[in-house]
ZAMARVO-807072 format. One record per residue (C-alpha): residue in three letters; y, z, x. Coordinates in steps of 0.001 Angstrom, whole numbers, plus 500000, padded with zeros to 6 digits. Layout:
! residues N
[node 'ALA' [Y Z X]]
...
! end
This chain:
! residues 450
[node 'UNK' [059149 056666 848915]]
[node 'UNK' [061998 058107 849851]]
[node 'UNK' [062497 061187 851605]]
[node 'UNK' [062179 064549 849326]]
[node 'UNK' [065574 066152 848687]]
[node 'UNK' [065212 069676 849426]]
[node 'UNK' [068605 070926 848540]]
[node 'UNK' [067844 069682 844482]]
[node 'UNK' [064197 071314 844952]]
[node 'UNK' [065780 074796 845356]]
[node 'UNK' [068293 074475 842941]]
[node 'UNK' [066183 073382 840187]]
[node 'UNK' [064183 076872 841367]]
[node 'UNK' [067222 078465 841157]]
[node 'UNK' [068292 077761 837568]]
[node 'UNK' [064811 077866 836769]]
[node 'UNK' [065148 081474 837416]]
[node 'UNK' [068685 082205 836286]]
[node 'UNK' [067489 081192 832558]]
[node 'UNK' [065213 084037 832689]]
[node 'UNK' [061307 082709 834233]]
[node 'UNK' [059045 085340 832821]]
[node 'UNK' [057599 086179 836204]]
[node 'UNK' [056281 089471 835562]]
[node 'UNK' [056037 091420 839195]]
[node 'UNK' [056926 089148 841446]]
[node 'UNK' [059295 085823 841598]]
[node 'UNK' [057648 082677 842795]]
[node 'UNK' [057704 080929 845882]]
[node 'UNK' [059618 077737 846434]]
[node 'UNK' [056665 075899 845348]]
[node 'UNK' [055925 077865 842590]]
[node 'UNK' [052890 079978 844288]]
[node 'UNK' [052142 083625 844294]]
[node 'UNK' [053772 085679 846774]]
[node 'UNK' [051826 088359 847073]]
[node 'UNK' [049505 087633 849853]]
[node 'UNK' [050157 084551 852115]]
[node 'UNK' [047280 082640 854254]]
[node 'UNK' [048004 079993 856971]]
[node 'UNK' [050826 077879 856934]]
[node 'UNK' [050069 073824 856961]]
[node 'UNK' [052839 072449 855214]]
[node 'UNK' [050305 070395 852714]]
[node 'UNK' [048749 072050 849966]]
[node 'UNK' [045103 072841 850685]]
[node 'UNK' [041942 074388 848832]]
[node 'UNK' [040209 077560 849965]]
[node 'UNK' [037790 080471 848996]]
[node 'UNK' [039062 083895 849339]]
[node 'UNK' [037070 086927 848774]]
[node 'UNK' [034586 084743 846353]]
[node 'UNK' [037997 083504 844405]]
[node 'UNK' [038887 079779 845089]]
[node 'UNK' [042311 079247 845064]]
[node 'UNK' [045063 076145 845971]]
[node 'UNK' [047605 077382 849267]]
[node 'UNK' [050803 075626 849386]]
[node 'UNK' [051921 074204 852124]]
[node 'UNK' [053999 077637 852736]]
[node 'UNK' [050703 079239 852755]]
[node 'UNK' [050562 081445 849311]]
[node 'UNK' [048252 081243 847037]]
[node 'UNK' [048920 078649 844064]]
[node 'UNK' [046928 078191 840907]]
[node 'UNK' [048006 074545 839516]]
[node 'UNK' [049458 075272 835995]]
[node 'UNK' [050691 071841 834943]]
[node 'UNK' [051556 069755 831942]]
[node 'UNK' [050692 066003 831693]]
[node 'UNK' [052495 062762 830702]]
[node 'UNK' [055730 064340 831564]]
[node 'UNK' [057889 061211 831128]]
[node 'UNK' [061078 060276 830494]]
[node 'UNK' [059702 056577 828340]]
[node 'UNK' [057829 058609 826080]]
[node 'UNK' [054859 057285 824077]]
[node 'UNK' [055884 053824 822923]]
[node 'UNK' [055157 053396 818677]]
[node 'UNK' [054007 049413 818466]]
[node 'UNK' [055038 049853 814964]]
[node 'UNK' [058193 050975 815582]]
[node 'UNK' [058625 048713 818116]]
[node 'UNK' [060596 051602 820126]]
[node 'UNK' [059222 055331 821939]]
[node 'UNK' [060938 057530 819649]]
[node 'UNK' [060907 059901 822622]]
[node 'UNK' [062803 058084 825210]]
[node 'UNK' [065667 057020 822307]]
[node 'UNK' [066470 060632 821908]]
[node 'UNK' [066523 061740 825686]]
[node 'UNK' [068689 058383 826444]]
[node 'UNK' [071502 060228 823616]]
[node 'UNK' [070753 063489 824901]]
[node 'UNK' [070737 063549 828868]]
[node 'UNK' [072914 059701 828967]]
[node 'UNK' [070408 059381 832349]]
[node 'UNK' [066890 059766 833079]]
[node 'UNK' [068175 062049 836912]]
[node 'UNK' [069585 064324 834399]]
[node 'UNK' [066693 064827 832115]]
[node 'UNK' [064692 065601 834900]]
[node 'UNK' [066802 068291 835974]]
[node 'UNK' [066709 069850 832820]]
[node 'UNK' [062932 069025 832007]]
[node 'UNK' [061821 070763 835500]]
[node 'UNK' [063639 073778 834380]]
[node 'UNK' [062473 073841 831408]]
[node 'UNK' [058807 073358 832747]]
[node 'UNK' [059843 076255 835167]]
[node 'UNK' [061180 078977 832985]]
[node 'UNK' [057901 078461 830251]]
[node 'UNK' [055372 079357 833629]]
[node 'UNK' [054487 076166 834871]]
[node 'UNK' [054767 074665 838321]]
[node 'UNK' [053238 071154 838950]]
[node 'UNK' [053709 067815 837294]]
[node 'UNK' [050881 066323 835797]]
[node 'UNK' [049018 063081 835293]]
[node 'UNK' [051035 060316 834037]]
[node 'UNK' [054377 061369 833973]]
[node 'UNK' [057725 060069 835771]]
[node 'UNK' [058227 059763 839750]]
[node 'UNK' [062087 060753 839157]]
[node 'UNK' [060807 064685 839105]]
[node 'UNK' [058554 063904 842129]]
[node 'UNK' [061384 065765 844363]]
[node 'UNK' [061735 068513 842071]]
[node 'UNK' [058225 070043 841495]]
[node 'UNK' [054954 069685 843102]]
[node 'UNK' [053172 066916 841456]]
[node 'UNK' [049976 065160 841236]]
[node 'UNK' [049356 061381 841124]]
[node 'UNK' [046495 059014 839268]]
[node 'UNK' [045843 056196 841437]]
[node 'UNK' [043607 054251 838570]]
[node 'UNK' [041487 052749 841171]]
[node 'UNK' [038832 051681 838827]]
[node 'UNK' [040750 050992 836145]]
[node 'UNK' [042643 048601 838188]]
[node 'UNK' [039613 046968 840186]]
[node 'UNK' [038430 046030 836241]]
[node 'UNK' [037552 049206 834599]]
[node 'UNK' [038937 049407 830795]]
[node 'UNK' [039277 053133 829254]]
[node 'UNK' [039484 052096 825843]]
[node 'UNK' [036086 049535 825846]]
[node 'UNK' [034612 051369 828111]]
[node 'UNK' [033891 048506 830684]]
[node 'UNK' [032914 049537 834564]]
[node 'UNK' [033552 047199 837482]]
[node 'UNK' [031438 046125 840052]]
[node 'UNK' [031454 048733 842969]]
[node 'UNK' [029331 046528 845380]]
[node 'UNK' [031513 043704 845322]]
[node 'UNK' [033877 043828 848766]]
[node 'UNK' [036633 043200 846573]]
[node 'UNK' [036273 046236 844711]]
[node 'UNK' [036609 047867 847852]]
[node 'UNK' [039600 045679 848844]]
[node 'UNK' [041293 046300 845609]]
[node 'UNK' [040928 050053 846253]]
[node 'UNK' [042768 049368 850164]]
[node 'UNK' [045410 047625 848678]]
[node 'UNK' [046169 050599 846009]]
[node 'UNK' [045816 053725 848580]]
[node 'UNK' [048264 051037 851029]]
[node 'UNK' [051216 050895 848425]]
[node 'UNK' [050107 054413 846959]]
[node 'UNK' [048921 056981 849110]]
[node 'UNK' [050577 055344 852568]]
[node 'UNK' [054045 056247 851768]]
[node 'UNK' [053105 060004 850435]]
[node 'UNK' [051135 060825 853684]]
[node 'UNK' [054091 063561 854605]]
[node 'UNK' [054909 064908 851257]]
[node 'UNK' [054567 068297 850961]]
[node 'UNK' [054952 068731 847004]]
[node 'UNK' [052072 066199 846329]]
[node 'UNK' [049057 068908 845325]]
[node 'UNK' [046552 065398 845211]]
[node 'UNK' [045365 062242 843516]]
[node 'UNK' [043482 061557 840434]]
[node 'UNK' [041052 058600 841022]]
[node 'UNK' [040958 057624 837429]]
[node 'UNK' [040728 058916 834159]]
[node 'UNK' [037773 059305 831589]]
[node 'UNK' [035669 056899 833267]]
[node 'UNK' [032861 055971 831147]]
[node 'UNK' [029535 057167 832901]]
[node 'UNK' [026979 056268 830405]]
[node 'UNK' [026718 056176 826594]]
[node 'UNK' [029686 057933 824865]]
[node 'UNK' [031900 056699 822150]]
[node 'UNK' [032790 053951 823535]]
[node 'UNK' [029307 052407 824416]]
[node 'UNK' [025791 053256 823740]]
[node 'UNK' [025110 051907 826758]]
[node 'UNK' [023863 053395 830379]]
[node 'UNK' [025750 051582 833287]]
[node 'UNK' [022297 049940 834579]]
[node 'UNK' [021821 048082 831182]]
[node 'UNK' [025772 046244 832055]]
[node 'UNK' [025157 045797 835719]]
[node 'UNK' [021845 044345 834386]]
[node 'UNK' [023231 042428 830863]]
[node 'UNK' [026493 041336 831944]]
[node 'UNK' [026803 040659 835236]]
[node 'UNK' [026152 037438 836508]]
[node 'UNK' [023179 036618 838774]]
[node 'UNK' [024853 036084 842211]]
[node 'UNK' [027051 039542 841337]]
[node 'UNK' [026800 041979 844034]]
[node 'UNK' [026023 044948 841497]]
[node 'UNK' [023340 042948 840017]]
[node 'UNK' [021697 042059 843732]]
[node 'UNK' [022007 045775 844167]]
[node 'UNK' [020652 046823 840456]]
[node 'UNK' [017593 044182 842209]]
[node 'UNK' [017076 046049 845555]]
[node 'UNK' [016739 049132 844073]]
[node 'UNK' [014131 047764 841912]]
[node 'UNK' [012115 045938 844342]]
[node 'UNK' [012129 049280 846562]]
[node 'UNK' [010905 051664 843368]]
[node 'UNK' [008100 049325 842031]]
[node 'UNK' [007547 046658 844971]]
[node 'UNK' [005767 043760 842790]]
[node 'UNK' [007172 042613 839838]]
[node 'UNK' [003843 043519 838017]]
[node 'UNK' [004600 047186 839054]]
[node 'UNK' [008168 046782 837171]]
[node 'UNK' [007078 045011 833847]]
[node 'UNK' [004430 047979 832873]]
[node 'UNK' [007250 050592 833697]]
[node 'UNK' [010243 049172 831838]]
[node 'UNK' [007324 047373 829113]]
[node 'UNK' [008106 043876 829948]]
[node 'UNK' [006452 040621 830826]]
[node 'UNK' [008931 039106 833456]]
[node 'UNK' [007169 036193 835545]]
[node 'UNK' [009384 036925 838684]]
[node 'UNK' [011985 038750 840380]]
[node 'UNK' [014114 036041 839468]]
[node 'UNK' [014103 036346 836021]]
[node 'UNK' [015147 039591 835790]]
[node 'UNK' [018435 038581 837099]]
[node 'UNK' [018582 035935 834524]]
[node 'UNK' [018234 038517 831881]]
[node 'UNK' [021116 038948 829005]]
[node 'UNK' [019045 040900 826259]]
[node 'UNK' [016886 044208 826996]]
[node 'UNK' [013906 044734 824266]]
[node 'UNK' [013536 048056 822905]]
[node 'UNK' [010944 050458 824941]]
[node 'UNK' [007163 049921 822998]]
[node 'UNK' [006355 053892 823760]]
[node 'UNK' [008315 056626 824847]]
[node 'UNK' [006837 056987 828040]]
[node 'UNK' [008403 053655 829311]]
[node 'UNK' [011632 055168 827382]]
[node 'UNK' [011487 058028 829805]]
[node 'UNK' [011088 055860 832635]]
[node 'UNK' [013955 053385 831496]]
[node 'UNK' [016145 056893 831227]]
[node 'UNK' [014542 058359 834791]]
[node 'UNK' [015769 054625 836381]]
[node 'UNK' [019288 054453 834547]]
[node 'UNK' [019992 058237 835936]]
[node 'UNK' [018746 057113 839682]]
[node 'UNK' [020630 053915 839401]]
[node 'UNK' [023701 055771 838223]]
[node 'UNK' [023701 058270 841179]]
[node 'UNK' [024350 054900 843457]]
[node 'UNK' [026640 053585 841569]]
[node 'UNK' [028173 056867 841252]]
[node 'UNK' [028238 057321 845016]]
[node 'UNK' [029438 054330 845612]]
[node 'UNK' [032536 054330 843669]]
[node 'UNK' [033287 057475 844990]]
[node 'UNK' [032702 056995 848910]]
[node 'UNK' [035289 053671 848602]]
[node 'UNK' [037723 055914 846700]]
[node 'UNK' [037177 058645 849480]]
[node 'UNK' [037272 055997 852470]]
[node 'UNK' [040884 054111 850740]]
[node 'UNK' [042321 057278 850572]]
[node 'UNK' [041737 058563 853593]]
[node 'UNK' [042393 055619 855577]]
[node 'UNK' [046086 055835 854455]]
[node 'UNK' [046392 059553 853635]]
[node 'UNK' [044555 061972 855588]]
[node 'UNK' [046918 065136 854570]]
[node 'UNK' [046621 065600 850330]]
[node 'UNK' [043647 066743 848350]]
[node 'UNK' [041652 064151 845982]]
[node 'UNK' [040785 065778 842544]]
[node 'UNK' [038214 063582 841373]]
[node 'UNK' [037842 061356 837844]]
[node 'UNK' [038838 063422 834727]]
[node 'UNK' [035856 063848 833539]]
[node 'UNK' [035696 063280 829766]]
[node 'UNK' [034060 066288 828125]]
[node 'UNK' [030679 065021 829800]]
[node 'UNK' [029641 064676 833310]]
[node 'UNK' [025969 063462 833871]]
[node 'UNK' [024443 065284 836698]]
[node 'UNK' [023418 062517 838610]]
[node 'UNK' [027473 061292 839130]]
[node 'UNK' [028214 065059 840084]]
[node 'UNK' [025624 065349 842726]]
[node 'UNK' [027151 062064 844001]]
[node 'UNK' [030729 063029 844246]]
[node 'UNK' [030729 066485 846016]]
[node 'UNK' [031242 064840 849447]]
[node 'UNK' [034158 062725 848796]]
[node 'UNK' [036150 065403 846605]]
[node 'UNK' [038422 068705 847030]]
[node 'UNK' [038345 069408 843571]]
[node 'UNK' [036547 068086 840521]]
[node 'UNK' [038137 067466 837595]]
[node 'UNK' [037539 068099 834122]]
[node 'UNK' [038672 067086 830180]]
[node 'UNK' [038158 069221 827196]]
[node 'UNK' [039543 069509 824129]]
[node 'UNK' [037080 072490 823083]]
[node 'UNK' [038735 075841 821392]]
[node 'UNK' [037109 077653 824529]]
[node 'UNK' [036506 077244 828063]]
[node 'UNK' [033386 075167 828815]]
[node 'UNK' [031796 077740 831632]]
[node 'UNK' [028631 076812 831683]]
[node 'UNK' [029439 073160 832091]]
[node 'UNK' [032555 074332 834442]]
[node 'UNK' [029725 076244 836459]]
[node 'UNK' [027254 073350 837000]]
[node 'UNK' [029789 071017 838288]]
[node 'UNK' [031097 074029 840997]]
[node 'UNK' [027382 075016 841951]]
[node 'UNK' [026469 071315 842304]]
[node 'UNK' [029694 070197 844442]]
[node 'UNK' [030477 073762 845867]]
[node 'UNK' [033621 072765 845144]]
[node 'UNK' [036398 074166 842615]]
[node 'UNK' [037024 072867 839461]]
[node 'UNK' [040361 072481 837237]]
[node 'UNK' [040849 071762 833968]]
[node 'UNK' [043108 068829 833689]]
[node 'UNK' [043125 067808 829877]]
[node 'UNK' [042876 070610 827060]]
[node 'UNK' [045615 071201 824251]]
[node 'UNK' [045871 072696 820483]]
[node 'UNK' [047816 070426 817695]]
[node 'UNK' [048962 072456 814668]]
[node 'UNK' [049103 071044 810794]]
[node 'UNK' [052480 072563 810379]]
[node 'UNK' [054366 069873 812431]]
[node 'UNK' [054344 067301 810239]]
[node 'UNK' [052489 064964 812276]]
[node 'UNK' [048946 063508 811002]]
[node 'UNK' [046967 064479 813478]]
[node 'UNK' [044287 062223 812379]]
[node 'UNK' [043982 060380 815853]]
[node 'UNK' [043691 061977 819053]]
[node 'UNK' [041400 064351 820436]]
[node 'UNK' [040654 067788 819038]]
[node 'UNK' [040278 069740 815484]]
[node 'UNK' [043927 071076 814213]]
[node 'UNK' [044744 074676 814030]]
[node 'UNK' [046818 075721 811146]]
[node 'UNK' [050341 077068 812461]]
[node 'UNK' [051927 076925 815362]]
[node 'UNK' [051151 080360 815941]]
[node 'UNK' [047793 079284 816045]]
[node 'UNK' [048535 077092 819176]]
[node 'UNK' [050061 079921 820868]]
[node 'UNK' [046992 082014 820513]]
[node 'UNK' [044469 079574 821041]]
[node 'UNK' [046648 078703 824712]]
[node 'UNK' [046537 082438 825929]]
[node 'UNK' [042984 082634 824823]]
[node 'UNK' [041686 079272 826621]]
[node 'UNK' [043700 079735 829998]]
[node 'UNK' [043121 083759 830072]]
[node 'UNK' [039295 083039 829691]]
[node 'UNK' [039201 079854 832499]]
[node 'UNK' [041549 082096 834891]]
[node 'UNK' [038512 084931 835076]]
[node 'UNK' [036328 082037 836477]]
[node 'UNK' [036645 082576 840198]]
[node 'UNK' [036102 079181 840835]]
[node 'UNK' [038343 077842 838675]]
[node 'UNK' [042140 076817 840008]]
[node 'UNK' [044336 075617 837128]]
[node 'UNK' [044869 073816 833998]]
[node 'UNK' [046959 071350 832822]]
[node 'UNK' [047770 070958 829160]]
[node 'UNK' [048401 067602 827318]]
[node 'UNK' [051132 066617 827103]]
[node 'UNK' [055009 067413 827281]]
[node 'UNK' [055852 065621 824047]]
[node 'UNK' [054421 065241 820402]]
[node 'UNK' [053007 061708 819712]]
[node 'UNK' [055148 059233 817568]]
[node 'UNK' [053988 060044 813528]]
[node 'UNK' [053083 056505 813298]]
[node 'UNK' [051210 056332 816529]]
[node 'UNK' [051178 055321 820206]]
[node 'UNK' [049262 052653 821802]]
[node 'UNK' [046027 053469 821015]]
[node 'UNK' [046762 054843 817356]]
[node 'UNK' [046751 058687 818713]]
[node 'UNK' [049760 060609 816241]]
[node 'UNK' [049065 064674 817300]]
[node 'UNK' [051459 067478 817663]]
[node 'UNK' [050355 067471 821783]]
[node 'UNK' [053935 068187 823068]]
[node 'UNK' [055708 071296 823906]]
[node 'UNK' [058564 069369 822844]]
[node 'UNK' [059285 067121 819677]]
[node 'UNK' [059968 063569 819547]]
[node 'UNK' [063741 065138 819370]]
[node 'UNK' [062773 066936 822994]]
[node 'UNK' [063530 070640 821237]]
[node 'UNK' [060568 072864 821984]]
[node 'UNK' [058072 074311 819722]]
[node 'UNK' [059330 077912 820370]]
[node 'UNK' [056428 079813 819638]]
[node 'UNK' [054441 077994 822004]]
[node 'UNK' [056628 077441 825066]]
[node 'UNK' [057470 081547 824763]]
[node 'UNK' [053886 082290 824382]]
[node 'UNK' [053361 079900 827859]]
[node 'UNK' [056043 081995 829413]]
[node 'UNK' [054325 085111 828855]]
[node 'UNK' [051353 084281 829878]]
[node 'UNK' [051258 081632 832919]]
[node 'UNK' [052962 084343 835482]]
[node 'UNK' [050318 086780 834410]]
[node 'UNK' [047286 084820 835416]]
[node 'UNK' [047441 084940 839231]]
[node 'UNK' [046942 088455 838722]]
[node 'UNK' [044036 087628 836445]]
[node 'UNK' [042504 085244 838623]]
[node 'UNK' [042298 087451 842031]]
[node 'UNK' [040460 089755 840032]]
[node 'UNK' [037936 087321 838905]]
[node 'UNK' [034182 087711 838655]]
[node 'UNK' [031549 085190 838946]]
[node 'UNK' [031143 083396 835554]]
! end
């Protein structure tokens, strides 16, 4: 990477603020923090409790709630049936370059409240904005998000895959003071959701094959629990002459009673903590081995976090992430995961899609609201709400543009964006945002325990 060009940082600030950033009080910092009170200088940003309220600190040293939007990028959503991303056609006849739609896209993102670049979206406004990256260290060491699949995280090369990433990744970031952090991944599966009934025991133990390092380890931890084979079969109801055999095993009979269904479920949750840890610790140790300086944010979790993968993470993250696509903030699920890490939380997925738009909505995550209007209500509801959590530092919605009508890769066809497929805004939204995102520092040093 490059070095960071300073002198087109500030001037995107600048017009930022010459097109009239609702600020409320007080204008922004360079980095988009609040300038109001200032801690420590370290020239990275940095996580910290003050007065019971967690916040970010930039690297200036001001406090710095991460209000970010995701998939910010200039390709779009490509249509497979279209054969085309409607969204990158009309920014190519629009801006003629992709440098100049990221001028104007970072002001844009500026003067509607907003201050980091989310998930996903395009390294040409990586010297404009503080930004975060997703590494996809699973999902690139074999882990698929649509089926679901989880790779082996005993296997050395998992771990090698993982040095290989953070080397061509992380390396070349190590002095970049508007990276906020990394992502891990995204919407791991941790058990049985809709993409699998199954717990991540049953595939170490189903699919993997016998000489697999996950399925010697699923083995160890077995032979420490129960000891003797005998002591195994009348837990998990089975008839198993051998050690051996259960690493031959492709099919898993259903429990006879419910009390070896309990013990299956006690097993699957103890095995999943390891694997959990695991995963996590290699992330941690890759990371760190090439960046020491920026904050790791954790998985994304999908809507669901079992408690056995939180307890397992706290050590190797600065903040843990979080996906919802709920009408309201989550808090009591948004509380467990801070009291069990003791570290802050963010939510880095939630958005409102609106009937009016035109688009079918039928795929993607979420229940429609009516209007536009509606969107715009439900936003200053949702972040107003997560902002009074004192352990709560930012939000980013999804995503900067609406889906193509006949759907991306996956089929998803929602009114997501802030923009259209013709990059105009939805107006009553992106005013709404600039009313409200400058107000919620404020908000948030006020905060009470939730």
């Amino acid at each position: 990477m490059g070095k960071i060009t300073r002198r087109a940082f500030v001037k995107v600030i600048g017009l930022a603020s010459s097109i009239g950033v609702a600020i409320g009080a007080q204008q922004p910092c360079r980095y988009g923090g609040w300038t109001r009170m200032k801690a420590p200088a370290t020239g990275f940003f940095r996580t910290e409790c003050i007065d019971g309220v967690w916040w970010f600190i930039d690297p200036d040293g001001h406090r710095f709630l991460s209000k970010g939007v995701n998939h910010v990028s200039f390709q779009g959503d490509h249509c497979p049936a279209l054969g085309y991303s409607p969204y990158q056609r009309a920014v190519q006849a629009k801006y003629g370059s992709e440098a100049k739609w990221a001028e104007a896209t970072t002001q844009r993102l500026r003067a509607w409240g907003f201050n980091t670049i989310g998930a996903w979206s395009s390294a040409s406004l990586f010297r404009l904005m503080p930004y975060t990256l997703i590494l996809n260290m699973g999902a690139r060491a074999g882990a698929n998000w649509l089926k679901g699949t989880f790779p082996d995280v005993f296997a050395p090369q998992f771990r090698q895959v993982l040095d290989d990433i953070a080397a061509k990744e992380c390396a070349p970031r190590r002095a970049d003071p508007l990276l906020v952090g990394y992502f891990t991944d995204n919407e791991l599966r941790w058990g049985p959701d809709w993409r699998s009934p199954r717990h991540l025991l049953d595939d170490y133990l189903l699919t993997l094959p016998p000489d697999a390092p996950g399925k010697r380890a699923l083995l160890d931890f077995f032979r420490k629990r129960y000891l003797r084979i005998e002591g195994f079969n009348k837990a998990w109801g089975l008839n198993l002459p051998d050690w051996d055999a259960l690493l031959r095993l492709t099919e898993l009979p259903p429990a006879p009673t419910e009390a070896v269904e309990q013990q299956r479920l006690a097993d699957r949750l103890d095995f999943l903590r390891l694997i959990a840890r695991e995963y996590f610790r290699a992330c941690y140790d890759a990371i760190r081995r090439h960046d020491p300086n920026h904050l790791i944010w954790g998985v994304r979790f999908a809507g669901y976090a079992p408690r056995s993968v939180v307890e397992a993470m706290g050590d190797f993250v600065d903040v843990v992430s979080f996906n919802t696509y709920a009408f309201e903030p989550p808090v009591k699920t948004l509380h467990e995961l801070h009291r069990l890490t003791g570290k802050p939380v963010m939510i880095t997925e939630f958005s409102f899609k609106a009937m009016d738009s035109g688009l079918p909505n039928t795929k993607g995550a979420g229940q429609p609201v009516p209007t536009q209007k509606d969107r715009a209500d439900r936003f200053e509801r949702f972040v107003t709400g997560l902002m009074r959590l004192p352990y709560c530092v930012g939000y980013h919605w999804f995503q900067w543009n609406d889906q193509p009508a006949q759907g991306r890769f996956d089929g998803e066809n929602s009114n997501f964006g802030l923009v259209k497929e013709n990059d105009e805004p939805w107006e009553l939204l992106t005013q709404r945002m600039a009313e409200v995102n400058p107000r919620l520092e404020a908000v948030h040093a006020s905060a009470t325990k939730g």
